[in-house]
C-alpha positions as CSV (number, residue, x, y, z in Angstrom):
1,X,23.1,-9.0,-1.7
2,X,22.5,-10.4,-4.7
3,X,23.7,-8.8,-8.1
4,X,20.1,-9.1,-10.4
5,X,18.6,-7.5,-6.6
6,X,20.9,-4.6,-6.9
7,X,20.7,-4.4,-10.7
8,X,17.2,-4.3,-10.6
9,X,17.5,-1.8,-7.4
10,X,19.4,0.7,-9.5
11,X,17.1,0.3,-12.5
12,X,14.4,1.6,-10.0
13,X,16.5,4.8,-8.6
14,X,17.2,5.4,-11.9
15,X,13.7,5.3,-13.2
16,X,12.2,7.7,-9.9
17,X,15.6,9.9,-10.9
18,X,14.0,9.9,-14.5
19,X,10.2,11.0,-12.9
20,X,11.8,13.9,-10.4
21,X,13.3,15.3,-13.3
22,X,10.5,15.5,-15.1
23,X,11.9,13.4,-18.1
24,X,9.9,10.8,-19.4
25,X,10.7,6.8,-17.5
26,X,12.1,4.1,-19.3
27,X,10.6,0.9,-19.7
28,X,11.2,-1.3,-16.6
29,X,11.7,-4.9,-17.2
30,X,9.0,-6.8,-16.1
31,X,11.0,-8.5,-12.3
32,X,12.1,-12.1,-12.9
33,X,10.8,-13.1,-9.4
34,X,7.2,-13.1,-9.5
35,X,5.6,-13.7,-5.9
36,X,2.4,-14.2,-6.4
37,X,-1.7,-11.9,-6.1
38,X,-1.2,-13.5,-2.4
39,X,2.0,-12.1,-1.5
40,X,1.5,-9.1,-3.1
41,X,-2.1,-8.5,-1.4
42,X,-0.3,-9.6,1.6
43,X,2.2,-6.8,1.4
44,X,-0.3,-4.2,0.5
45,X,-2.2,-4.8,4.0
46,X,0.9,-4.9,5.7
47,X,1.7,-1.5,4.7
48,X,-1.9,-0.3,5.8
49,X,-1.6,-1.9,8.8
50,X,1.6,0.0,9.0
51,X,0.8,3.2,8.1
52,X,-2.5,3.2,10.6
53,X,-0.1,2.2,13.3
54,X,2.3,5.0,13.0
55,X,-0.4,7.4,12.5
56,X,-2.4,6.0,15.8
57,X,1.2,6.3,17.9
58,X,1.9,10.0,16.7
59,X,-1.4,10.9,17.8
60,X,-0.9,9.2,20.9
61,X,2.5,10.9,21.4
62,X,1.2,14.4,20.1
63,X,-1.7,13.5,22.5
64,X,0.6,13.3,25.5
65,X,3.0,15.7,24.5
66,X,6.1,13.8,24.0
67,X,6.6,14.5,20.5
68,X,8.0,17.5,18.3
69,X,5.5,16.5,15.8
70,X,2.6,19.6,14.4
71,X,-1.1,18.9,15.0
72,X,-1.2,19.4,10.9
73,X,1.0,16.8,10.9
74,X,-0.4,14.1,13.0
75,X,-3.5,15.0,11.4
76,X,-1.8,14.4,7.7
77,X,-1.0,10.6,9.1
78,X,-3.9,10.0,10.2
79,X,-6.1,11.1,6.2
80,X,-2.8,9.0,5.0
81,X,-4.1,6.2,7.1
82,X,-8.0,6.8,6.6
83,X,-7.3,6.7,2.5
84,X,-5.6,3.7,3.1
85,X,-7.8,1.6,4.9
86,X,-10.6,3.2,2.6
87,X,-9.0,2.2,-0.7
88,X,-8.2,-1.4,0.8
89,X,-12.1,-2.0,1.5
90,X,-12.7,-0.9,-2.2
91,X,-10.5,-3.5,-3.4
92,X,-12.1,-5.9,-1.3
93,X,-15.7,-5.0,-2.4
94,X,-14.6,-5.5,-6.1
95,X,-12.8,-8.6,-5.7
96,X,-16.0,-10.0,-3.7
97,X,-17.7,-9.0,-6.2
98,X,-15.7,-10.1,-9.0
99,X,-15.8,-13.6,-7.3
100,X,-20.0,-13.6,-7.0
101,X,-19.6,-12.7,-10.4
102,X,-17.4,-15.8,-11.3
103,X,-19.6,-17.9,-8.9
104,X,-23.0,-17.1,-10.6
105,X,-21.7,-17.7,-14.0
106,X,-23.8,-20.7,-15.6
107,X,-20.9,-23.9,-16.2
């Protein structure tokens, strides 16, 4: 692994460390490595994608009774999973709309 990935990693523990212990966080340093809206919009409906899939297979395990997991928690992942997919179709509607927006602008 690469040093500035772990240097940065640490800064980040450190920073959550800072937030659990209710002191006030430093500063981070704005990441050298910048990927991009696309990558990062990309990895924002990965993780929804992710978190309805888990929630969709614990109810289909607590469904079928192979799982130790509570009904109050299957039901949890699934309002995780509902406010997920809800949020991203927010941000869609505002960028759409930001974009007619830009569009109808006169040139």
């Amino acid at each position: 692994m690469d040093t500035a990935k772990i240097d940065r990693m640490l800064t980040l523990i450190r920073a959550q460390a800072d937030v659990a212990a209710g002191r006030a966080p430093k500063v981070l340093e704005a990441p050298s490595e910048t990927k991009g809206f696309g990558a990062a919009l990309k990895a924002s409906l990965d993780q929804v994608n992710q978190t309805q899939q888990s929630a969709n297979s614990l109810g289909q395990a607590f469904e079928a009774g192979t799982t130790n997991a509570s009904l109050a928690e299957v039901m949890i992942a699934m309002q995780k999973a509902s406010i997920s997919f809800q949020a991203t179709v927010q941000v869609r509607n505002r960028l759409v709309a930001a974009y007619q927006d830009i569009m109808n602008m006169p040139v």
